[in-house]
C-alpha positions as CSV (number, residue, x, y, z in Angstrom):
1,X,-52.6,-32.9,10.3
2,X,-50.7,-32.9,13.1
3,X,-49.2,-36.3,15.0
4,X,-48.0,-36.2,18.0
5,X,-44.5,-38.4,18.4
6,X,-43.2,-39.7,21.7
7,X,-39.9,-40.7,22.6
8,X,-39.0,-42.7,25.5
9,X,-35.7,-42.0,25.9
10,X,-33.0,-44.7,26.0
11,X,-28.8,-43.7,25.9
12,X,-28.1,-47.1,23.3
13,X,-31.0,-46.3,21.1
14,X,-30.0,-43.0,20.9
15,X,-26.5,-43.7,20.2
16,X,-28.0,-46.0,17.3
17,X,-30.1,-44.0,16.1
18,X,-27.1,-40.9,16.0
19,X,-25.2,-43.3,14.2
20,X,-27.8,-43.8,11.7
21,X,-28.4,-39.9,11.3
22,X,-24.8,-39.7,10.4
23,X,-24.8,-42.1,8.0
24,X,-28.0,-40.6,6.2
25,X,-26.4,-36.8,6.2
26,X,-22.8,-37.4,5.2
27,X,-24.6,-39.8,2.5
28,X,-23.1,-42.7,3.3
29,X,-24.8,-46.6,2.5
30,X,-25.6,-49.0,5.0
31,X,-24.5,-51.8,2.6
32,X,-20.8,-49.9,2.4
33,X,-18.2,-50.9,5.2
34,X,-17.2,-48.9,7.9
35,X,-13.3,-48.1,6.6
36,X,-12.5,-44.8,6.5
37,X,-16.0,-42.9,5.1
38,X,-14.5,-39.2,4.0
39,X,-17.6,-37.5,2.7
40,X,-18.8,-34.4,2.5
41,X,-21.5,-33.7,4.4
42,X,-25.0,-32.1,2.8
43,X,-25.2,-30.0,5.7
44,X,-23.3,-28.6,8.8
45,X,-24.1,-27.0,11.5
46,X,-22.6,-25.9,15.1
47,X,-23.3,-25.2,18.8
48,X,-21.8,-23.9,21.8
49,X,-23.1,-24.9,25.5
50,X,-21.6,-23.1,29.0
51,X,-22.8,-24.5,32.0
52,X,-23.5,-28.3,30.6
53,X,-26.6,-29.2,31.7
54,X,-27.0,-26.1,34.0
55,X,-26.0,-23.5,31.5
56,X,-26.6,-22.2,28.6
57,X,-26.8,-24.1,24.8
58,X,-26.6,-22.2,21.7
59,X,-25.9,-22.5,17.8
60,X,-23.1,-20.1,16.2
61,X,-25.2,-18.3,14.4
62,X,-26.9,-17.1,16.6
63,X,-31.0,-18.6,15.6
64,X,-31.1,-20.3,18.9
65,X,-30.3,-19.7,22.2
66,X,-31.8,-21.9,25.5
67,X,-31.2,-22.1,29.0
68,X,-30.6,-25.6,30.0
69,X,-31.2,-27.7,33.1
70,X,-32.0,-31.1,34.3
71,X,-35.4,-32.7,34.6
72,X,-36.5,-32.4,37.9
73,X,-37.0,-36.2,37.5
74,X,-33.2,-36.7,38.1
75,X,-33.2,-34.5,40.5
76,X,-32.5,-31.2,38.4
77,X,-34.7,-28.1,39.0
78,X,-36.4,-28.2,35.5
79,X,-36.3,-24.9,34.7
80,X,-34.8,-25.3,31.5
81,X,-34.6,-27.7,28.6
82,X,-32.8,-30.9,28.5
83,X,-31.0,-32.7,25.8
84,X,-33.1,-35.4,25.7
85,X,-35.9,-32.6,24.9
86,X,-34.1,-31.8,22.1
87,X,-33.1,-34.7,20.8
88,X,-36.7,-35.9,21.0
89,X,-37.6,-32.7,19.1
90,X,-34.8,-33.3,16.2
91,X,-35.5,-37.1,15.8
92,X,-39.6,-36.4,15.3
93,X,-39.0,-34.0,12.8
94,X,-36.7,-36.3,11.0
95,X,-39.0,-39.2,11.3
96,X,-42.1,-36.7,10.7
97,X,-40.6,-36.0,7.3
98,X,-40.3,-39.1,6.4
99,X,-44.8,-39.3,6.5
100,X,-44.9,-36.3,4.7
């Protein structure tokens, strides 16, 4: 079964909810302080973006390339994806998992 997840999106949740992300992948506990964490992390990966939110976003090896644009709700010509597109994407499948 399918659920559908929506994500209103909010720049302090976000940053929270990054934070928490980080903490889960490099392996770190919430009950640990924040002092100097060296970990390593379970997984890695990278991206490169030209253009900002105009251009062009795409991982180094090459699986995923997008053209990128701003929502036409801020004034953008929508033609493209958005980071808060993909961020909504990467934080349901995270929080998908965790039903599964």
């Amino acid at each position: 079964m399918i659920r559908k997840q929506t994500l209103i999106y909010n720049r302090t949740r976000q940053a929270m909810i990054t934070k928490e992300l980080i903490e889960i992948i490099s392996g770190a506990r919430r009950s640990e302080p924040h002092v100097n964490r060296r970990r390593s992390m379970a997984y890695v990966t990278s991206a490169t973006t030209k253009g900002g939110r105009n251009g062009r976003a795409m991982l180094d090896n090459g699986a995923l390339a997008l053209a990128m644009a701003a929502p036409k709700e801020i004034g953008g010509a929508g033609d493209g994806h958005n980071p808060e597109q993909l961020f909504a994407l990467g934080y349901s499948s995270c929080y998908g998992r965790r039903f599964s």
